[in-house]
py3Dmol code that shows the C-alpha trace and the ligand (Angstrom):
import py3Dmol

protein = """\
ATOM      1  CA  UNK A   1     -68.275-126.653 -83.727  1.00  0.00           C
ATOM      2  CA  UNK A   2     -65.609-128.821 -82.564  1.00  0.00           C
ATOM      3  CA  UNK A   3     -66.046-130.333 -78.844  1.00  0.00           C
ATOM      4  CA  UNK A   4     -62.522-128.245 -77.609  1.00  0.00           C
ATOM      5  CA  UNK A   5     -64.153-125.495 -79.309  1.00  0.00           C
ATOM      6  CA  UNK A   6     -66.936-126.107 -77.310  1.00  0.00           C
ATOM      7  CA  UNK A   7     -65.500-126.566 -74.465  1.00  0.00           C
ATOM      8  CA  UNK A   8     -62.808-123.150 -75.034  1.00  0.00           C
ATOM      9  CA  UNK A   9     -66.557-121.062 -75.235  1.00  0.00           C
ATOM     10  CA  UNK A  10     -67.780-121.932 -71.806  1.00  0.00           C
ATOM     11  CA  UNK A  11     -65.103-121.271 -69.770  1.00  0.00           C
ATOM     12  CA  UNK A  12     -65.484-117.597 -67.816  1.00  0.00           C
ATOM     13  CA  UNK A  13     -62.218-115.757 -68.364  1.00  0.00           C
ATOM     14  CA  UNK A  14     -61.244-113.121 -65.695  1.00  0.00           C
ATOM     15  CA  UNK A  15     -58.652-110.962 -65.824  1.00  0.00           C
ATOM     16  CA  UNK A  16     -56.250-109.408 -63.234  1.00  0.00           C
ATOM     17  CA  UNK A  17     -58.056-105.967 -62.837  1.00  0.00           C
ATOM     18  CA  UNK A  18     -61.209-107.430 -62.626  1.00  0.00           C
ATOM     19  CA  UNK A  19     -60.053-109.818 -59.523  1.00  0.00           C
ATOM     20  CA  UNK A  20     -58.326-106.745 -58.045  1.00  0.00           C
ATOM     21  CA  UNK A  21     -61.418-104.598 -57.904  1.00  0.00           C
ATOM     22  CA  UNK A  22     -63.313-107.329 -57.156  1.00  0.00           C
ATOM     23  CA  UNK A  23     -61.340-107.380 -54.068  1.00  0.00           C
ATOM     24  CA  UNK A  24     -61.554-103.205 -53.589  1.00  0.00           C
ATOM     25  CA  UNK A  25     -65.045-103.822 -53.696  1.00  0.00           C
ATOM     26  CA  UNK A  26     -64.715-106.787 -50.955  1.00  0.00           C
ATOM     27  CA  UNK A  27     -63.132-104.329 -49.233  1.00  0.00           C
ATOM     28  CA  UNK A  28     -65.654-102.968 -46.407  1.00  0.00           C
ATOM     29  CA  UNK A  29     -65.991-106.501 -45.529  1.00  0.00           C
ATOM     30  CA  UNK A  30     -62.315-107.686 -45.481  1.00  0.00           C
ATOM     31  CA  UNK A  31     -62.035-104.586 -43.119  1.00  0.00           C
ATOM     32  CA  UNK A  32     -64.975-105.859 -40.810  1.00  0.00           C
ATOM     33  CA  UNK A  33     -63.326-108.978 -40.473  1.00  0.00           C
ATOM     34  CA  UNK A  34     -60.755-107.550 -39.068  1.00  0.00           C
ATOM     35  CA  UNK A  35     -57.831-110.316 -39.222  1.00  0.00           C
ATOM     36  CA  UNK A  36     -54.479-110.441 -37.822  1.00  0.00           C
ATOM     37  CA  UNK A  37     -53.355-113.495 -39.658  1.00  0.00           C
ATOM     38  CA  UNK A  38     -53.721-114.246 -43.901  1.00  0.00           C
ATOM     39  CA  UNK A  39     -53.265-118.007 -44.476  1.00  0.00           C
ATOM     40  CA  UNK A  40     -53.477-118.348 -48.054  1.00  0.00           C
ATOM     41  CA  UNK A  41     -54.093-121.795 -49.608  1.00  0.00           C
ATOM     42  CA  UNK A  42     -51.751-122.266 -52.497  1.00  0.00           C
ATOM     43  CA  UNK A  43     -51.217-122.158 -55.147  1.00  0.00           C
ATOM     44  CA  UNK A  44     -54.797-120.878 -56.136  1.00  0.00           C
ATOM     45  CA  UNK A  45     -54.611-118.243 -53.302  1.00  0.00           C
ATOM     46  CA  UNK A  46     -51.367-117.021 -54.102  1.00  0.00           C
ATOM     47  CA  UNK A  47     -52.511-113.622 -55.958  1.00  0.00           C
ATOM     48  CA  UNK A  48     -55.783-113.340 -54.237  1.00  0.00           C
ATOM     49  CA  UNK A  49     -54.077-112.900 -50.827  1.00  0.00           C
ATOM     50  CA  UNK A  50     -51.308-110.395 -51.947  1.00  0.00           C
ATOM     51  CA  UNK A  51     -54.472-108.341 -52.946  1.00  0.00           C
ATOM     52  CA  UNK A  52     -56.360-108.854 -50.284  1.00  0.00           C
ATOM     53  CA  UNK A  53     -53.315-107.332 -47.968  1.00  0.00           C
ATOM     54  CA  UNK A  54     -53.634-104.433 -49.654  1.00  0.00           C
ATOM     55  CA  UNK A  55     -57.143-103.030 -49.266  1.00  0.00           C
ATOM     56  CA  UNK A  56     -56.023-104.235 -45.388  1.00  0.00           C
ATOM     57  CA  UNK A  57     -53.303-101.636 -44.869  1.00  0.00           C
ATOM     58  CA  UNK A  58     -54.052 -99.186 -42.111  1.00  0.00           C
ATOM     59  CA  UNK A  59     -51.706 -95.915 -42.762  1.00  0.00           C
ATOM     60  CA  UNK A  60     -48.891 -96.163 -40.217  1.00  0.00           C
ATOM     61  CA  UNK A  61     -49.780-100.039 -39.472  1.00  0.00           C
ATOM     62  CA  UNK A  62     -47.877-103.137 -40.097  1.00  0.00           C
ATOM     63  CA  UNK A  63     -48.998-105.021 -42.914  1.00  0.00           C
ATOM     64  CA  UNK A  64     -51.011-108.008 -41.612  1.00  0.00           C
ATOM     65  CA  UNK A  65     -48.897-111.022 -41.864  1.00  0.00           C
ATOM     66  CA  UNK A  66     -49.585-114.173 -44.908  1.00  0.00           C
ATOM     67  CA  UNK A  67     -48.940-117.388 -43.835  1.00  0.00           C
ATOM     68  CA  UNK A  68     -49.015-119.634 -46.779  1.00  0.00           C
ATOM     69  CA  UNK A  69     -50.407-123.890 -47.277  1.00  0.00           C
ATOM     70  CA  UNK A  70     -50.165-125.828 -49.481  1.00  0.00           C
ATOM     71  CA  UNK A  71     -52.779-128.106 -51.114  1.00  0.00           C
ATOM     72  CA  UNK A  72     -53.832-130.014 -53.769  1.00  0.00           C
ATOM     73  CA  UNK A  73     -56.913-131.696 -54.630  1.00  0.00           C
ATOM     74  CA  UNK A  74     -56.992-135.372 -56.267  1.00  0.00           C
ATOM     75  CA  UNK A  75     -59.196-137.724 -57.738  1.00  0.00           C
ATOM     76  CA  UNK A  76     -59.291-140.804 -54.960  1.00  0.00           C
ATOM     77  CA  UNK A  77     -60.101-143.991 -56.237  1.00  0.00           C
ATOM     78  CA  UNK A  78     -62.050-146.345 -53.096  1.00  0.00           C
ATOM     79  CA  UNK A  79     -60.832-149.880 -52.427  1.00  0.00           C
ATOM     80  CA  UNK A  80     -61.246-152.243 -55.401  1.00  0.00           C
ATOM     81  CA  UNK A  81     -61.782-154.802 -52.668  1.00  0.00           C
ATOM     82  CA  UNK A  82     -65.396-154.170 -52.405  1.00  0.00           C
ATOM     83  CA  UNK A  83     -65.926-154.207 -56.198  1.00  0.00           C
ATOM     84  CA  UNK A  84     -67.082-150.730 -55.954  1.00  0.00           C
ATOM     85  CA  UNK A  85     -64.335-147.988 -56.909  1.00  0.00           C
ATOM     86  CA  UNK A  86     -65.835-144.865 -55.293  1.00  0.00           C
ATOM     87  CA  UNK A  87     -64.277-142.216 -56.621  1.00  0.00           C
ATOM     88  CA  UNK A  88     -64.269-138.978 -54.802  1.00  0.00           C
ATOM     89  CA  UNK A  89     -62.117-136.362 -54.100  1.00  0.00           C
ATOM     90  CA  UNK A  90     -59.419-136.142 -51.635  1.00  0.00           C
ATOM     91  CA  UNK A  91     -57.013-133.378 -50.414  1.00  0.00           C
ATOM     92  CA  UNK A  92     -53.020-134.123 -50.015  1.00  0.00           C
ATOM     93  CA  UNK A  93     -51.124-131.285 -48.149  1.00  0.00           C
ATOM     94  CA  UNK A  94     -47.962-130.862 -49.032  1.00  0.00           C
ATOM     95  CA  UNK A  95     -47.309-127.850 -47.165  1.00  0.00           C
ATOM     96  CA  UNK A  96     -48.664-126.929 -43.590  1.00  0.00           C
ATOM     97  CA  UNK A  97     -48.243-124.460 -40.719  1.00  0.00           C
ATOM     98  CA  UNK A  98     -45.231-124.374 -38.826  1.00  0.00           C
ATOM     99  CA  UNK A  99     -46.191-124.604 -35.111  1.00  0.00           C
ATOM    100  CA  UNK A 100     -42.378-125.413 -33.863  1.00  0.00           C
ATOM    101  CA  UNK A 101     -41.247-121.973 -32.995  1.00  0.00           C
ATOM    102  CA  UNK A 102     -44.110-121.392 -30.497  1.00  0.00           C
ATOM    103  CA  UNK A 103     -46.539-119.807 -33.040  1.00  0.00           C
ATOM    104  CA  UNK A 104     -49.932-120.783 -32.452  1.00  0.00           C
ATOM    105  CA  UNK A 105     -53.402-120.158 -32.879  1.00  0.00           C
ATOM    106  CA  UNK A 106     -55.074-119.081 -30.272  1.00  0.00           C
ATOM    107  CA  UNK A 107     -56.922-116.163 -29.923  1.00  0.00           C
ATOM    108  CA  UNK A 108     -56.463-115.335 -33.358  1.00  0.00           C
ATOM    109  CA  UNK A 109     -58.820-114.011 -36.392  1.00  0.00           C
ATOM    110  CA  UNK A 110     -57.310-116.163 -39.140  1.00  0.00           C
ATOM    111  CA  UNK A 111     -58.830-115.217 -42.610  1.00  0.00           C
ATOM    112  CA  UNK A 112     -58.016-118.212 -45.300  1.00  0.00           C
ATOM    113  CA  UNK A 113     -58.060-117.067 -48.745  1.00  0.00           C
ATOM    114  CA  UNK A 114     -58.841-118.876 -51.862  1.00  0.00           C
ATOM    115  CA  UNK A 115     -59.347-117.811 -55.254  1.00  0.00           C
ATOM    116  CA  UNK A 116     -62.810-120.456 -55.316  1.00  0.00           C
ATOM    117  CA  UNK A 117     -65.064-122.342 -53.172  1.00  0.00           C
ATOM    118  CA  UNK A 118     -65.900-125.002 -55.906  1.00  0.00           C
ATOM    119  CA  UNK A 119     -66.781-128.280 -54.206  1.00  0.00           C
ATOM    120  CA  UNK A 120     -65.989-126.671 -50.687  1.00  0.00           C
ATOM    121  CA  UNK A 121     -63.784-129.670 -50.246  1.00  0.00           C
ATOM    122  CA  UNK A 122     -60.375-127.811 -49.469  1.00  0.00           C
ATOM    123  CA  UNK A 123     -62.023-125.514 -47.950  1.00  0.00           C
ATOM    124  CA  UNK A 124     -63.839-128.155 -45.221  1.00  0.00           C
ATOM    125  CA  UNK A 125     -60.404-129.271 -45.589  1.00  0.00           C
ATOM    126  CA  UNK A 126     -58.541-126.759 -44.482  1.00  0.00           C
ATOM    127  CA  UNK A 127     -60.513-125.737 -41.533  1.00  0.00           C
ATOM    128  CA  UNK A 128     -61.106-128.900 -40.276  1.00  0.00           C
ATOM    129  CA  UNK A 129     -57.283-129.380 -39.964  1.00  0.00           C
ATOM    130  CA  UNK A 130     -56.925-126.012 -37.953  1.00  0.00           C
ATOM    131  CA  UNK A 131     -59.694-126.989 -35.567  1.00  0.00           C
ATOM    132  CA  UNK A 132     -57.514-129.991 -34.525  1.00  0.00           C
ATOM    133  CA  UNK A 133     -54.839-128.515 -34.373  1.00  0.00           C
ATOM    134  CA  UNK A 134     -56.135-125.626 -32.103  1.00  0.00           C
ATOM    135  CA  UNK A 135     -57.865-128.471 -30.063  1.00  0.00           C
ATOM    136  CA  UNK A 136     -53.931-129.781 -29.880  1.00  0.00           C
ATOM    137  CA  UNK A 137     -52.693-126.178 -28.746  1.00  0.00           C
ATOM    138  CA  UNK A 138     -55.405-125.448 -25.934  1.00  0.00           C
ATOM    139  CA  UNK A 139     -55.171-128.862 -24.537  1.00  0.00           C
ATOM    140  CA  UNK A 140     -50.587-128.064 -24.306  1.00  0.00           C
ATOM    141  CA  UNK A 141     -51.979-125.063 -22.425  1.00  0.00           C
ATOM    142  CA  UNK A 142     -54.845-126.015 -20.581  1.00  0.00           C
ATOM    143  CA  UNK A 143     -57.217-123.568 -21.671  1.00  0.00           C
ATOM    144  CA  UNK A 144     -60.603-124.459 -23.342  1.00  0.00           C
ATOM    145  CA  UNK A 145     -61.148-124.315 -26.903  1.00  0.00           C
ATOM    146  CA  UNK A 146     -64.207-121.986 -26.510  1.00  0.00           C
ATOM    147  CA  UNK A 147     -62.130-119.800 -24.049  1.00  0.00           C
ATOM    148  CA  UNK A 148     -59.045-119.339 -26.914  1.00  0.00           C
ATOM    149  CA  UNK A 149     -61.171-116.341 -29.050  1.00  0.00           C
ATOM    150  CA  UNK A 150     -59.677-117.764 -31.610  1.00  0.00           C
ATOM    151  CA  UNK A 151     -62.185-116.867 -35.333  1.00  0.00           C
ATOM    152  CA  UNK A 152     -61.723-118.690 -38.620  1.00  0.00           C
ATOM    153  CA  UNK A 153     -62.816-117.460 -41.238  1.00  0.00           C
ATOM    154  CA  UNK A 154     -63.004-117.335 -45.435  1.00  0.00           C
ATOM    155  CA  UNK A 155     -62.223-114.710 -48.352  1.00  0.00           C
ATOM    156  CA  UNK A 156     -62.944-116.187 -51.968  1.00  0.00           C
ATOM    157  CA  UNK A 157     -62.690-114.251 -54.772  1.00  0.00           C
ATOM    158  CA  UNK A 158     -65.959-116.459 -56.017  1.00  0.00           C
ATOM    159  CA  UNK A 159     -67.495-118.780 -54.965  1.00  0.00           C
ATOM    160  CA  UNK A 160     -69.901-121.400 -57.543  1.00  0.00           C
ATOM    161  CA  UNK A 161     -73.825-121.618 -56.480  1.00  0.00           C
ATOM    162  CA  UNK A 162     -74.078-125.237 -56.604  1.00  0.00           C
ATOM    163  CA  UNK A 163     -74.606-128.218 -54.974  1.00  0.00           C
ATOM    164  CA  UNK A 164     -71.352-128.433 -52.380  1.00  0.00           C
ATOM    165  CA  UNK A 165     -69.699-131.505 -51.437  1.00  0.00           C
ATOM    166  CA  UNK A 166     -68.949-130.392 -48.317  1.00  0.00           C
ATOM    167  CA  UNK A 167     -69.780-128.270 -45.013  1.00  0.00           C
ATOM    168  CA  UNK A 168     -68.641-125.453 -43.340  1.00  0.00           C
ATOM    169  CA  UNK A 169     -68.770-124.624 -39.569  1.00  0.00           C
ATOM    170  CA  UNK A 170     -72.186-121.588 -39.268  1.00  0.00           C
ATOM    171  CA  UNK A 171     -69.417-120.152 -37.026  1.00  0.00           C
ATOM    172  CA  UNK A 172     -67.957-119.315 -40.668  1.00  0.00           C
ATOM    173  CA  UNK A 173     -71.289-119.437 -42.716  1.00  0.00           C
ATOM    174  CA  UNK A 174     -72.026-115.991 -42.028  1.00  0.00           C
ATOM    175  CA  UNK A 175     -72.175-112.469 -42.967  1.00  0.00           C
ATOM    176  CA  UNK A 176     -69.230-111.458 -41.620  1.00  0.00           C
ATOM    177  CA  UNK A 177     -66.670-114.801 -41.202  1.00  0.00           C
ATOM    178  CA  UNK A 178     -67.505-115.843 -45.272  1.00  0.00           C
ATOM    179  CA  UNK A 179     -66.632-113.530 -47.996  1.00  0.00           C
ATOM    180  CA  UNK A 180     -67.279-114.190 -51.610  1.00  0.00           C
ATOM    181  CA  UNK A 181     -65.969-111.615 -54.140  1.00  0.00           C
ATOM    182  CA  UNK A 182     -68.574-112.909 -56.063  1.00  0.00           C
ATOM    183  CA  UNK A 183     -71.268-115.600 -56.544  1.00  0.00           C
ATOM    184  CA  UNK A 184     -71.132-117.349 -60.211  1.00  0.00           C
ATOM    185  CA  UNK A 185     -72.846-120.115 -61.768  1.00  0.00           C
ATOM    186  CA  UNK A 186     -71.033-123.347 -62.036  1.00  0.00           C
ATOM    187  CA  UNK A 187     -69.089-122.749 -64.728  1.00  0.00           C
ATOM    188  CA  UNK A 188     -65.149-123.303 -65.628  1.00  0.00           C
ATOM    189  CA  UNK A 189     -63.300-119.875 -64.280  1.00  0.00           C
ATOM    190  CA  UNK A 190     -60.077-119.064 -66.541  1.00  0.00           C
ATOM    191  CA  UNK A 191     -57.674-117.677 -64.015  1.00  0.00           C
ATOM    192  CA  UNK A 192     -54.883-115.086 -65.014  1.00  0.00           C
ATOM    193  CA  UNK A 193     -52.293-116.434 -63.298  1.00  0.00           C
ATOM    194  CA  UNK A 194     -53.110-120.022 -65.433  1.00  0.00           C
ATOM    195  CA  UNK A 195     -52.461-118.300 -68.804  1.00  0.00           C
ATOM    196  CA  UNK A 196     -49.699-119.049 -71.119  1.00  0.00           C
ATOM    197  CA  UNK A 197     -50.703-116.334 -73.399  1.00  0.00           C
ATOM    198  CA  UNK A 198     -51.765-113.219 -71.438  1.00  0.00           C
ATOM    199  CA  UNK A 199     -52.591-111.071 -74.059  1.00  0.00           C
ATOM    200  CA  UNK A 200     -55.504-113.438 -75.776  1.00  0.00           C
ATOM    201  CA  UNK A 201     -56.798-114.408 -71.771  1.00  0.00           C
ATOM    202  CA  UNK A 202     -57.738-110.277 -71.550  1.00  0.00           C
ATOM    203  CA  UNK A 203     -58.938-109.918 -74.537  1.00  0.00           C
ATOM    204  CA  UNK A 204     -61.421-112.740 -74.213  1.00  0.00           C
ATOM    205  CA  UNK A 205     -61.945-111.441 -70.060  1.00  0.00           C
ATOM    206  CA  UNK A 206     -62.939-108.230 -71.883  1.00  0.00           C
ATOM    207  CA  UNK A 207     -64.603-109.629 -74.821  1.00  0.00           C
ATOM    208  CA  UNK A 208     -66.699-111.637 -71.777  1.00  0.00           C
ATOM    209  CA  UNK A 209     -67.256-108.500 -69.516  1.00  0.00           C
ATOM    210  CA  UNK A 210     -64.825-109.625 -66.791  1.00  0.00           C
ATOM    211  CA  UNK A 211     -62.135-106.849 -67.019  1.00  0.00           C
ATOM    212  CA  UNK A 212     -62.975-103.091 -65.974  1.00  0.00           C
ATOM    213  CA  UNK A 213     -64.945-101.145 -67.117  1.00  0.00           C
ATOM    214  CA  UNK A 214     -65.592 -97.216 -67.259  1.00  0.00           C
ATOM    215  CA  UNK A 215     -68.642 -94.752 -68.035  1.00  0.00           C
ATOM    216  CA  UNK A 216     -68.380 -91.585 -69.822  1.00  0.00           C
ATOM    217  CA  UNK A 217     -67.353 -90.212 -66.820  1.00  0.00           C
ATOM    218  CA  UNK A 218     -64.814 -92.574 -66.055  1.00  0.00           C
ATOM    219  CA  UNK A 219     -66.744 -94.014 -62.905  1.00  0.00           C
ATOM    220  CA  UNK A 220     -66.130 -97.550 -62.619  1.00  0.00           C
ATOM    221  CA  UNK A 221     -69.045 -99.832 -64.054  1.00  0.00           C
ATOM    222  CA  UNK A 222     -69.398-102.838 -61.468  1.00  0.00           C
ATOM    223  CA  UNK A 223     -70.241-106.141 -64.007  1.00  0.00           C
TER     224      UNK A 223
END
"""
ligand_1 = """\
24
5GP
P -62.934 -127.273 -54.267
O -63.679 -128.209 -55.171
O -62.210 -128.009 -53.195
O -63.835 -126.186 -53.706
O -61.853 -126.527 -55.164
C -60.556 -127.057 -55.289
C -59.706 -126.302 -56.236
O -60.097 -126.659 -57.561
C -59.778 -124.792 -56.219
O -59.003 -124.207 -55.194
C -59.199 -124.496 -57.589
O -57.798 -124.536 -57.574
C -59.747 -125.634 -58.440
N -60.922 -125.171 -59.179
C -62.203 -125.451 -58.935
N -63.010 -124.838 -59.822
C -62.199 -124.117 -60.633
C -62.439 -123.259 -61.759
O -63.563 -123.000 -62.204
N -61.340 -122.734 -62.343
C -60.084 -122.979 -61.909
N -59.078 -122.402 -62.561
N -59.815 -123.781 -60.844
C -60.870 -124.341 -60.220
"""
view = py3Dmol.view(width=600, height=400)
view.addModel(protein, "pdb")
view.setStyle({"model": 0}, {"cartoon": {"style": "trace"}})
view.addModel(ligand_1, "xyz")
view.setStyle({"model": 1}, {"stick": {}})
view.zoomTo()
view.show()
């Protein structure tokens, strides 16, 4: 076997039905959550959240509002002064929130969606830079940040059990604030939405078991 061959067998394919009833099935819990604000990190959060708004609507409700980032995650190579090239990871934002028309976040329930928590670097990432910048917004009002009822937190459709490289506030590492679709090994996930050729991505999601699946009575099979 050839090493792309190799390589083309170990990645997880999923396809589009499985990631929306993944999400039905997240469902109770997006509910419990509760949020009034979707900030999706794109471009990996893009579907996800459109999905996620769905199992959200509330007959005769608005449709709780996306807000969208943007972010991208790049291999950083340290100074080459110290003889040492550290390489590590590093987010660059290309797109962020757009405080100048008086929308803030304060006293908000802010759920970021992602379609995986790999690393957990854009994730930390992302959070991080909404702490600071609620810090920014309480301190222009005077209030404190514990006193803004402002709650962060996380909807990933999965999320890898493996070492991450970074943290989380336990204000999000909960029940409730983080929501994982699903929990997979660490393994390369073959997104829909990446496919130049839709038709052989399904077929190899449902060769793998990650499309939908009926019983004899057409109940829904969870995989
Ligand atoms: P992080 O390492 O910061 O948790 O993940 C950063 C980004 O890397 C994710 O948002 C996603 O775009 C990409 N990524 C990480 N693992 C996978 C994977 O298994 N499949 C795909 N398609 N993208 C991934």
């Amino acid at each position: 076997m050839t090493d792309a061959q190799q390589v083309e067998d170990s990645k997880v394919y999923i396809s589009y039905n499985h990631i929306h009833q993944i999400i039905q099935e997240s469902a109770p819990r997006l509910k419990k959550f509760n949020p009034d604000l979707l900030l999706c990190l794109a471009g990996g959060g893009l579907v996800p959240t459109r999905f996620v708004r769905t199992f959200l609507k509330e007959k005769d409700q608005p449709n709780v509002r996306i807000m969208s980032v943007a972010l991208s995650l790049y291999e950083a190579v340290g100074s080459v002064s110290t003889q040492q090239e550290s390489i590590g990871k590093e987010v660059v934002r290309s797109q962020w929130l757009d405080y100048s028309n008086g929308f803030d976040l304060i006293g908000k329930r802010i759920l970021l969606v992602d379609e995986v928590d790999d690393t957990r670097t854009t994730l930390h990432y992302a959070v991080s830079e909404l702490q600071k910048d609620l810090v920014k917004q309480c301190a222009a009002k005077g209030i404190k940040v514990e006193d803004a009822n402002t709650t962060f937190g996380i909807f990933v459709v999965h999320n890898k059990l493996k070492p991450k490289n970074a943290t989380l506030p336990d204000s999000i590492m909960n029940d409730t604030n983080y929501i994982a679709g699903r929990d997979i090994e660490d393994v390369w996930i073959a997104y829909p939405w990446e496919s130049n050729d839709i038709v052989y991505h399904t077929k190899r999601a449902i060769e793998q078991g990650n499309d939908i699946f009926l019983d004899e009575n057409n109940n829904y099979i969870k995989k």
